[in-house]
Structure formats: C-alpha cells, structure tokens
C-alpha positions in Angstrom: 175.9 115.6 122.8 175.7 113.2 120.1 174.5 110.8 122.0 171.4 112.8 123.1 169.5 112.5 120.4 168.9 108.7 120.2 169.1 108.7 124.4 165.7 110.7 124.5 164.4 108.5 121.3 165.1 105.6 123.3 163.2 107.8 126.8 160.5 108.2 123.9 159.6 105.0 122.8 159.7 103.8 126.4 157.4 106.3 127.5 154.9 105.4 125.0 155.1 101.9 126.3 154.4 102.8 129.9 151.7 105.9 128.9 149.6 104.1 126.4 147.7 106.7 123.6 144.5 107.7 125.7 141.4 105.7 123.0 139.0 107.8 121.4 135.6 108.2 123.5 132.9 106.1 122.4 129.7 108.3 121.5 126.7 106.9 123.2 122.9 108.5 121.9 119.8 107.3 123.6 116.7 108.1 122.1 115.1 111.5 122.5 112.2 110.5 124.5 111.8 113.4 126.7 113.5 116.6 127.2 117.2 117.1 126.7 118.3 117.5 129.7 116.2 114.8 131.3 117.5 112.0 128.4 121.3 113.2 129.1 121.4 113.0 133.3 119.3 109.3 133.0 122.3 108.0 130.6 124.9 109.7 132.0 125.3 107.4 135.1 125.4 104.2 132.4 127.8 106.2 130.5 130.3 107.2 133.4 130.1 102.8 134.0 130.9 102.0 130.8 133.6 104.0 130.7 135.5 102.6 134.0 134.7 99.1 132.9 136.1 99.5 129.2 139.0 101.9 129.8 137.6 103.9 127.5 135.6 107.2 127.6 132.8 107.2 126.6 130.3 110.7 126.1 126.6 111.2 126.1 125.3 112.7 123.0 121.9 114.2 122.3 120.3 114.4 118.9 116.8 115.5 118.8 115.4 114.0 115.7 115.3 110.5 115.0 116.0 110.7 111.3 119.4 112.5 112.0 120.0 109.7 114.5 119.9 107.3 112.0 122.2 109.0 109.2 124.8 110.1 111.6 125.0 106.0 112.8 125.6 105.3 108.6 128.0 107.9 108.7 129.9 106.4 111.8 129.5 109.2 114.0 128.0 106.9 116.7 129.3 103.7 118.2 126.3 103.0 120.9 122.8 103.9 119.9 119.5 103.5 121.7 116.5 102.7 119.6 112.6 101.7 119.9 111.5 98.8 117.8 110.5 100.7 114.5 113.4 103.3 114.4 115.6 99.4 114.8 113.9 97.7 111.9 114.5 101.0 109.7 118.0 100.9 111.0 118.3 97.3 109.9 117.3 97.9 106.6 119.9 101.2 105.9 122.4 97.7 106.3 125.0 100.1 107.7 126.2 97.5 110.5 124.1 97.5 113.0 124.6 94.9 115.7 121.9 94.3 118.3 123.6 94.9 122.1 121.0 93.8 124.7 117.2 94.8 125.5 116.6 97.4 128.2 114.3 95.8 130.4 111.3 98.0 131.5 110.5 98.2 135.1 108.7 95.1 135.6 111.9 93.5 134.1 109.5 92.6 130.7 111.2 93.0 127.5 108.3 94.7 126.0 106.5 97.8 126.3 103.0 99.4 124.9 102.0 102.6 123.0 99.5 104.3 124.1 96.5 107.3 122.9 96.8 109.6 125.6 93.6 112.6 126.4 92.9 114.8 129.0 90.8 114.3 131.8 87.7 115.7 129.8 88.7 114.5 126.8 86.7 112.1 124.6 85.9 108.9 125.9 85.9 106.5 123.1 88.0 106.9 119.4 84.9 107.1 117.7 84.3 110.7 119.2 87.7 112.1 118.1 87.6 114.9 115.6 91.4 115.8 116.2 94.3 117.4 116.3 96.4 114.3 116.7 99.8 114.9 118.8 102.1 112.5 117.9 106.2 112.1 118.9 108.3 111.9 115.7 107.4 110.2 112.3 109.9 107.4 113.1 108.9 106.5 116.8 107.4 102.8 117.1 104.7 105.3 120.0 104.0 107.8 117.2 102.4 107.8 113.7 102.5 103.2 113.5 100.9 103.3 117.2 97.9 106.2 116.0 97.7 104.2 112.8 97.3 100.8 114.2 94.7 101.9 117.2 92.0 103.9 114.8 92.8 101.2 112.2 91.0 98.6 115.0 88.2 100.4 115.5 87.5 101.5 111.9 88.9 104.8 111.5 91.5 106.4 109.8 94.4 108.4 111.2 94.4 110.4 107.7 91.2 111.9 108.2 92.3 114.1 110.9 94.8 116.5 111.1 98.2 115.7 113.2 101.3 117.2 114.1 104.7 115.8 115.0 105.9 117.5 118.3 109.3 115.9 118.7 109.3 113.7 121.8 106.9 112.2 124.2 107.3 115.1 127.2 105.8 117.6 124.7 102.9 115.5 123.4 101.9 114.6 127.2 102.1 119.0 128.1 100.3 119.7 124.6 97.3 116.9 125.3 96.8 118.1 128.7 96.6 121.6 127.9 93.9 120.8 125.5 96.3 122.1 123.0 95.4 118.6 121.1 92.7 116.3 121.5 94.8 113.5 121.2 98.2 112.6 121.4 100.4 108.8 121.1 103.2 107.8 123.2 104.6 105.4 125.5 102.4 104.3 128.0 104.7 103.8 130.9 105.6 108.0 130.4 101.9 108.7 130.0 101.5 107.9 133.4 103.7 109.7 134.8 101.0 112.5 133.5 98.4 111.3 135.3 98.3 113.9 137.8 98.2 116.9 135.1 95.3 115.0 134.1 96.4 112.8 131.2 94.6 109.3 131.0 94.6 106.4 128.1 92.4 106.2 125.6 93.5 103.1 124.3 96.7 101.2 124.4 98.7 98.8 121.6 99.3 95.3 122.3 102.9 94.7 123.3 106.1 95.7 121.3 109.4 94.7 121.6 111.8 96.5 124.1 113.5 99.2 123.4 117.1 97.8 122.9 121.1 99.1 122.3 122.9 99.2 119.1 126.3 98.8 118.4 128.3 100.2 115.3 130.3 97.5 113.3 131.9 100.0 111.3 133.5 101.5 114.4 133.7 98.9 117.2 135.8 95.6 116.4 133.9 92.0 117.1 136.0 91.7 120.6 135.0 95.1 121.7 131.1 94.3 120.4 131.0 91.0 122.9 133.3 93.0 125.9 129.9 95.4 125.3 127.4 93.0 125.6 129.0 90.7 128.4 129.3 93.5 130.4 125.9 94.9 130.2 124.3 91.4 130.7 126.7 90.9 133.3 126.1 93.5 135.5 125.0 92.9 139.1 122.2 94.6 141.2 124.4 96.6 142.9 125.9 98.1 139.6 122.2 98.4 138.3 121.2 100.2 141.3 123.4 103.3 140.6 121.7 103.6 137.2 118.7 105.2 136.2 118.8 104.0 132.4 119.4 100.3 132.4 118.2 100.4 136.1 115.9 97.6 135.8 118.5 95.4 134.0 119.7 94.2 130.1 118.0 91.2 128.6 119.4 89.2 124.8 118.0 90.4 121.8 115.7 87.9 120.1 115.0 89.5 116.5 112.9 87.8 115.3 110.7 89.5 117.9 110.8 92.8 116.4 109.7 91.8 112.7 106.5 91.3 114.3 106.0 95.2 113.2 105.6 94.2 110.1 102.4 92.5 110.3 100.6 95.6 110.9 100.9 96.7 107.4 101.1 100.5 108.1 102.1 103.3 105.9 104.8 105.7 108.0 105.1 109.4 107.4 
C-alpha cells in the first residue's frame, strides 16, 4: 500500500502527458449586420474551420450593439472580432491591441464595399426632396450616421436638419424603409439589394470604403497564434472557401493605410 500513492502520481503525470488540458475556446463576434440568427449560422461554418485547423474551439458570439463590441474587446472578452472600417479606426484609437487579421473580400473578390441611401419604390427621387425620418444602422457603423452625413453633405444638405433614428442593424432599416415607416434609411449597398424585390432601391451611394476586415486580440492571442490566424485564413483553398458562407469569397492583407482614408471626410459621429 505504500507504494500506491506515488504509483498513481506517477499514472498521473503520465496521463497528463498523453491527454493534454483541452485550450480555452477562442470567442469569435462578427458584426451585427443583420438579424441574430442570420449573423450566427453565416459564421458558424468559418468558426467550426477554425476550430479543426487550430485544435482549438472556437464559439460564435453575438453582440448586438457595436459600442458593447468594442468595450468587451478592451476588456479581453474577445479574441477574433469582425469590424467595418469606422467601428476599426475607433477600435484603433481605444489602443487596446488590436491586430489587423485579413480583409473579407466581398463577392466580386474587391476589398472594398459602398454605403448606400436606400427608399422605397415611391419614395423620393432626388436628396433634395427628402423631409425625413432618416433610418440609419448604429451610430458606429461606417453604412450609418458617416454614410447619411457624407451623401447630404455633397449635395448641400444637412443630415441634422432632419430627424433620424438608429435601428440597430441593416435588416431593420431595409423592413422599416420599405414599409414607408421612414423615408430614408443608410446601409450597405450589397444587402440593400437583396431588398430589391420588397421594393427598396438606391438613392445614392458612397464612393468605395475599405473592406470589412478581422481583428485579432493581442492581449489574448500570443504573436505565433496571431500569424497561425492569418496564414490560415489567407491560405485557404477554394474548396475550403466553398463550405463557407462568411469568408466565402476569400481573405485578402490588410493595407491600413487604406482605412485612414475616413478621415478625410471630416464628419461629426453621433
């Protein structure tokens, strides 16, 4: 019997050897574009790839508001975050150890995308006839108050003059506009047309922005882990792409200096 005790220490340790400690699952949150549901099952097939690849769990996690988004990233409560351009520069300037992943290419393969001001069918035809409401996404959405802003700013007019209302994501503002809930509403322009047949058409659309892109926590993921990330996602073939829906139409390098472009347009955000 006295030789049990350091036999099954000795079983122990070997175990532990053999049956490694299971890593913590990596917390993935893509952007709230649309509605919850719809955002979870489009990352969940990139999520479930990850996973296999890395040897490392790694969940899908919704968050609705894009404020909240940011402070849980400072508080290290996500390792793999999805952002549009403005949300990215906002992000950047928290300086809570953001590293830039890869660009998700849109489905031309571009690296950019446009904003648009969405009406319904009998809606106004030209800016200059708008008397509101405005429907716009969320206050830090690249498609929501900076897209309105920047449009009525070119032809004169100014987004504070009419009334406007944050609805939360881009599947809302599309329902609410063609409803003739609101006169108006901003988001991107590749969802807008999947509206079209409710009636939704645009009004006017932004110049190009840069693409939507992934984010990496520093705080949480060590440098090796950080390049395994981006390797991989860069890496991955068509076949692997082809049982994705996001990151379908492949990952492209981050080129930063791309998305200080924003700041050229000078606009105040709410």
């Amino acid at each position: 019997m006295r030789y049990l005790a350091p036999l099954l220490l000795i079983l122990f340790v070997c175990c532990i050897g053999v049956f490694p400690v299971q890593a913590r699952d990596l917390v993935f949150v893509p952007l709230p574009l649309e509605q919850p549901e719809a955002v979870i099952a489009r990352a969940r097939p990139l999520a479930a790839l990850l996973s296999a690849r890395l040897q490392q769990p790694v969940q899908v996690r919704y968050i609705p508001n894009y404020q909240d988004i940011l402070q849980q990233f400072k508080r290290g409560t996500i390792d793999i975050l999805h952002l549009g351009a403005l949300p990215y520069l906002k992000l950047l300037q928290m300086q809570v150890g953001a590293e830039p992943l890869v660009v998700v290419n849109e489905a031309d393969g571009s690296t950019a995308y446009t904003c648009a001001l969405v009406t319904a069918y009998d809606g106004p035809s030209t800016i200059a006839q708008l008397q509101g409401p405005v429907a716009l996404p969320q206050p830090l959405s690249t498609c929501g108050y900076l897209t309105a802003a920047y449009l009525f700013n070119r032809q004169g007019r100014d987004v504070e003059q009419l009334s406007y209302t944050y609805l939360g994501n881009h599947d809302k503002v599309a329902l609410a506009v063609a409803k003739g809930n609101y006169q108006v509403g901003t988001m991107k322009t590749a969802l807008a047309l999947k509206y079209a047949n409710l009636g939704l058409r645009v009004l006017a659309e932004t110049p190009p922005f840069p693409g939507f892109l992934l984010v990496a926590s520093r705080a949480n993921l060590p440098p090796k882990r950080i390049v395994e990330l981006r390797q991989l996602l860069l890496g991955l073939t068509a076949q692997e792409r082809n049982g994705l829906q996001f990151g379908r139409h492949g990952f492209s390098p981050v080129v930063d200096a791309q998305y200080q472009q924003l700041e050229r347009y000078q606009l105040r955000q709410r």
